[in-house]
C-alpha positions in Angstrom: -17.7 6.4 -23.5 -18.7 9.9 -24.7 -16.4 13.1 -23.4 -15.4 16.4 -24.4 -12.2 17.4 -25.3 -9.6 18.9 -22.4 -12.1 17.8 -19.9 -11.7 14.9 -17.2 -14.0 13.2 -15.0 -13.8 13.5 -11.3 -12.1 10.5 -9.9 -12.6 8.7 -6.7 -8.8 7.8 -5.4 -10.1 5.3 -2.5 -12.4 3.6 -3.9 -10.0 2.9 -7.2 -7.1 1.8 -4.6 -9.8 -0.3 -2.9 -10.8 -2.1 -6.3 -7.1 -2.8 -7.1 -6.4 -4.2 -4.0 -9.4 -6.5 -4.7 -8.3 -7.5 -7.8 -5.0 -9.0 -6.6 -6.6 -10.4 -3.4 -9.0 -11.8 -6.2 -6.4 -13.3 -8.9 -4.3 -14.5 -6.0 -7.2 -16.9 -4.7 -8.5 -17.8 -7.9 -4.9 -18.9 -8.9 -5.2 -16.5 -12.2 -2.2 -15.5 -14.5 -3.5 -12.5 -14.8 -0.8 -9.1 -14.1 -2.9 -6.3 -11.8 -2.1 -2.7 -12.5 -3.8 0.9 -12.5 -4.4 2.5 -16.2 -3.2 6.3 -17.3 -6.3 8.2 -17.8 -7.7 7.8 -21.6 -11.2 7.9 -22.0 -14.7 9.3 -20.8 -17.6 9.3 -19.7 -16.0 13.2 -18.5 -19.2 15.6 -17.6 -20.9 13.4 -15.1 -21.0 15.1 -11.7 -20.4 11.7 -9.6 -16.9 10.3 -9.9 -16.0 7.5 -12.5 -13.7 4.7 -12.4 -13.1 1.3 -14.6 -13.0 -2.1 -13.1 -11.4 -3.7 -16.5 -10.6 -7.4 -18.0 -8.4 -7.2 -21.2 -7.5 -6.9 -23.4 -9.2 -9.4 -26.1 -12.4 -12.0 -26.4 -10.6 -15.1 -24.8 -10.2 -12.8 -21.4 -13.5 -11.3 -21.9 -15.0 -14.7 -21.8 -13.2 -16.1 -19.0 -15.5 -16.5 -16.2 -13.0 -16.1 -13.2 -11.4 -13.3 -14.2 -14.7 -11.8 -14.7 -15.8 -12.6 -11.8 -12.6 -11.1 -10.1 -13.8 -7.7 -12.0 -17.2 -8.1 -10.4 -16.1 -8.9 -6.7 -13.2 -5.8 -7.0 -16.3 -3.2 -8.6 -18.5 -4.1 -5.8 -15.4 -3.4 -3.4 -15.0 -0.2 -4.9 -18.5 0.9 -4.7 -19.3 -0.2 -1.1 -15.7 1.6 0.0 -16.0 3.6 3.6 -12.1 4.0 3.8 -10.0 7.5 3.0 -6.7 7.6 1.9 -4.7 10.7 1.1 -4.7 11.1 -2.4 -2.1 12.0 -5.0 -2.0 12.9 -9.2 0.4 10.7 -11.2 2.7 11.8 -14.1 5.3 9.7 -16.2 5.7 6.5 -17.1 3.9 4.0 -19.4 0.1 3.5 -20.4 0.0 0.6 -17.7 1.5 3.0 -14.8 3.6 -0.1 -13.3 5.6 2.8 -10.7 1.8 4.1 -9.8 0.7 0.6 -9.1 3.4 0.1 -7.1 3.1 3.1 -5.1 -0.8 1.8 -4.3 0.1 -1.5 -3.5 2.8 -0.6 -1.0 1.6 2.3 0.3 -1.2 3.9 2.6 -1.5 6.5 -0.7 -4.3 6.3 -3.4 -4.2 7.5 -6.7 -6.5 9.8 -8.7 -6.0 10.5 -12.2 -2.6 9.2 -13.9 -0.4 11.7 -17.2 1.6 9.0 -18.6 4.8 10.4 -20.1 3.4 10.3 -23.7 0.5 12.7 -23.3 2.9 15.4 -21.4 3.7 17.0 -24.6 0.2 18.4 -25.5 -0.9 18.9 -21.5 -2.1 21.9 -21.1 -1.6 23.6 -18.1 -5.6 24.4 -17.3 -6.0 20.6 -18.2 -3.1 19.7 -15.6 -5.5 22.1 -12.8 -8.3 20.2 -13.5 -6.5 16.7 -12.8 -5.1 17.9 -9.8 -8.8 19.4 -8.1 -10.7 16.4 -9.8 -7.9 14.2 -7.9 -8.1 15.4 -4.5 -4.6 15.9 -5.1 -2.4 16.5 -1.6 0.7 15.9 -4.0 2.0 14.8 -7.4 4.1 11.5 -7.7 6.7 11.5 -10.6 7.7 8.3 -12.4 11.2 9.8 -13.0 12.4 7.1 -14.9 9.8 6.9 -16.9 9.9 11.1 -18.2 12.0 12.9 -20.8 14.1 15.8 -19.3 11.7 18.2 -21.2 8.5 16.4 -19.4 9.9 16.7 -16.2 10.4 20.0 -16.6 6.8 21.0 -17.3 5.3 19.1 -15.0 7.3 20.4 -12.4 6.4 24.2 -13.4 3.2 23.2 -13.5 3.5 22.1 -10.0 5.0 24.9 -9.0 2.7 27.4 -10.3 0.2 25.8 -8.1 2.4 25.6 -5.0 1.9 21.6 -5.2 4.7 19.4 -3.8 6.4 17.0 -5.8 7.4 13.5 -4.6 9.0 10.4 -6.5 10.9 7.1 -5.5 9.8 5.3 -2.7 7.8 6.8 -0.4 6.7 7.0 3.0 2.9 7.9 4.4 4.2 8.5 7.4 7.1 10.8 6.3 10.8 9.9 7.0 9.5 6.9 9.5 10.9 4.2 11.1 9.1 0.8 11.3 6.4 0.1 14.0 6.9 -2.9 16.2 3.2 -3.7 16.4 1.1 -6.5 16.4 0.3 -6.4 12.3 -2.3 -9.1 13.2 -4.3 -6.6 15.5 -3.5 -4.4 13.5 -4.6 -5.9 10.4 -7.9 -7.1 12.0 -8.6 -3.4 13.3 -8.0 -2.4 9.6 -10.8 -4.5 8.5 -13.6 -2.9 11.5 -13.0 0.2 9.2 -12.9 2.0 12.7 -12.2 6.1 13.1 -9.9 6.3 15.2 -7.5 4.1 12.5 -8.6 5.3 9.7 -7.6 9.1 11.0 -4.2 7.8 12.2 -3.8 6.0 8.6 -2.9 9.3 6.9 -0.1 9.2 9.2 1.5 6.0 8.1 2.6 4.2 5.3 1.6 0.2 4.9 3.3 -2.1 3.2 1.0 -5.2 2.2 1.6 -9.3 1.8 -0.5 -10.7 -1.3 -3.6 -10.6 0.7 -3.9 -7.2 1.1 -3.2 -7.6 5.1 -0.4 -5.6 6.7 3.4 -6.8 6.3 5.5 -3.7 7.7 4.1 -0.5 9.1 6.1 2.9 9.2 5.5 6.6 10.3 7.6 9.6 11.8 4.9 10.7 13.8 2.8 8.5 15.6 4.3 5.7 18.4 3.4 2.3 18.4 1.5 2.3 21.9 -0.3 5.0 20.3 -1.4 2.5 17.3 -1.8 -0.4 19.3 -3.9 1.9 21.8 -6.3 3.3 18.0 -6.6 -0.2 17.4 -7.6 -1.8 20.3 -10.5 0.6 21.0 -11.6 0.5 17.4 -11.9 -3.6 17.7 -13.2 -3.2 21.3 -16.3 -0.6 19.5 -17.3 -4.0 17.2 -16.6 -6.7 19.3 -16.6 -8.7 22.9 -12.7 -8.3 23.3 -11.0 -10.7 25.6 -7.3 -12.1 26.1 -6.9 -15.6 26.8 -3.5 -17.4 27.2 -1.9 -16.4 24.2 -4.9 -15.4 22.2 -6.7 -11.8 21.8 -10.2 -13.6 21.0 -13.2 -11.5 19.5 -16.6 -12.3 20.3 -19.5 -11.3 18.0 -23.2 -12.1 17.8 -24.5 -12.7 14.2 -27.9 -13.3 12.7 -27.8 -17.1 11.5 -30.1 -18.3 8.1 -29.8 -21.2 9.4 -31.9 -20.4 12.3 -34.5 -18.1 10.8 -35.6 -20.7 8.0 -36.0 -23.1 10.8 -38.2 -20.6 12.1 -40.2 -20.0 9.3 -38.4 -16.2 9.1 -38.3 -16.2 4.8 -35.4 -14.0 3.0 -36.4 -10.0 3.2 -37.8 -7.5 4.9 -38.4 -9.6 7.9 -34.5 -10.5 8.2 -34.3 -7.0 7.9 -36.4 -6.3 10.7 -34.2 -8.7 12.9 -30.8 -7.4 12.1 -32.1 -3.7 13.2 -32.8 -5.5 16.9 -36.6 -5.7 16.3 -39.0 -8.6 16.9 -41.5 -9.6 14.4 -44.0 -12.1 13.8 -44.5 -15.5 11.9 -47.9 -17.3 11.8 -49.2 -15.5 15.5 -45.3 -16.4 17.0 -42.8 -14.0 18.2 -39.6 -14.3 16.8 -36.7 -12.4 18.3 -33.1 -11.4 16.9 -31.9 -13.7 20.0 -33.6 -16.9 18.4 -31.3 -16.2 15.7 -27.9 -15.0 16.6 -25.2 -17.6 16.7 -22.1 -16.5 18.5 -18.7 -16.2 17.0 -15.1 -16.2 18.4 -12.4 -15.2 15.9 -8.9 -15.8 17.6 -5.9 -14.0 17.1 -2.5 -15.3 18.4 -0.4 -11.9 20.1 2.9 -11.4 19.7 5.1 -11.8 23.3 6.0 -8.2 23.2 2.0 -7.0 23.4 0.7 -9.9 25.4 1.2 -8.3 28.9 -0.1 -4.6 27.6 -3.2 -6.3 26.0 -4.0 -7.9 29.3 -3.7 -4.6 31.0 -5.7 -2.6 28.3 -8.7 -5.4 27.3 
């Protein structure tokens, strides 16, 4: 992929812990035997001043030919490059060529990862090459598969790290610090997640997430922020993208979308007038006015509340 020796690209952490996420969601529906993990750094392209990162089926011509899978690569790219979210970011080190204790540490974790030192190529790291992985990272920290390093390995990474003044972490972590778990509603929580929000995504450095296979939130933790505060990030962040009401047991979003459906009835054809529609605008089809209200189509999604947030939604919707 063309590179120069002791140079590394810049990486993009979030949208690489996006595209992984992806991937399982992706294998998971498509019902694929297929095992989802991160890659130590190996190859170029390395001078390119925009970030790089691989989207990969392997490893021979039977997967290369294999539609689904393919398609799962395509679907997880197009994650990564359409990606709005931020997640703190940390350097790897140790381990394997397929980083399983990395991948583990995105998938259960709030934390994304940037470039990854597997244990074999700690021997010949130079320390100005080690710099570079950490600024082209956005490194806040580096996570050590301790297992997975010789005595000698860990020792020069950890110089290394402490030449720079960078913290060190390993074993399971926590987002959120030394947290405790958050009695919140992970299906509010989960759906607020998905708005892309600010006020979540600025809380989100605070936490660390646990996921089920979908990628949706299983168990939430953090030392410093409480859960009315969460619940409160959440609600307002749904309330900015949709009609919010509580009814019986339900928290039920309302949302107007523009419906194909209705525009080809209406002569509106596929481009810029669709375009034109979506951005609020009227336009005009053979000497008629067509506007976006003649074709929105309203939607309720319905989320059932847990007992413990019922009464405070009520009071806060």
């Amino acid at each position: 992929m063309g590179g120069k020796p002791e140079e590394l690209a810049i990486t993009h952490p979030c949208a690489m812990k996006v595209a992984l996420l992806e991937l399982r969601r992706q294998r998971d529906l498509l019902g694929l035997d297929y095992r989802v993990s991160l890659e130590a750094t190996h190859h170029g392209p390395t001078s390119l001043k925009k970030p790089v990162l691989f989207v990969e089926v392997g490893s021979t011509e039977k997967e290369w030919n294999h539609t689904e899978a393919v398609e799962a690569v395509a679907t997880a790219a197009v994650r990564a490059a359409e990606n709005r979210e931020d997640f703190p970011a940390c350097l790897g080190a140790g381990g394997n060529h397929y980083a399983p204790r990395h991948t583990e540490l995105v998938f259960n974790t709030s934390y994304a990862m940037g470039h990854i030192i597997p244990g074999y190529a700690i021997d010949a790291l130079k320390f100005e090459v080690f710099r570079q992985a950490v600024k082209k990272s956005r490194a806040e920290f580096v996570y050590l598969d301790w297992k997975g390093m010789k005595k000698e390995e860990r020792k020069k990474i950890l110089d290394y790290c402490s030449r720079l003044s960078l913290p060190v972490k390993k074993g399971r972590l926590m987002s959120g610090g030394d947290g405790r778990e958050l009695d919140i509603d992970l299906k509010l929580f989960s759906e607020a997640e998905k708005v892309g929000g600010r006020l979540i995504k600025k809380l989100k450095k605070k936490l660390d997430v646990e996921r089920d296979e979908t990628g949706d939130a299983k168990k939430v933790f953090s030392g410093e922020i409480s859960e009315k505060e969460l619940m409160q990030a959440a609600l307002e962040d749904l309330k900015r993208r949709y009609v919010v009401e509580v009814e019986g047991e339900e928290l039920l979003l309302g949302s107007s979308v523009l419906s194909p459906e209705k525009a080809k009835v209406l002569g509106v054809k596929p481009g810029p007038d669709f375009s034109i529609l979506a951005g609020g605008k009227s336009i005009d089809v053979y000497g008629k006015t067509i506007t976006p209200e003649m074709v929105t189509s309203n939607r309720v999604k319905r989320i059932r509340v847990s007992w413990k947030w019922l009464t405070w939604l009520r009071q806060n919707v």
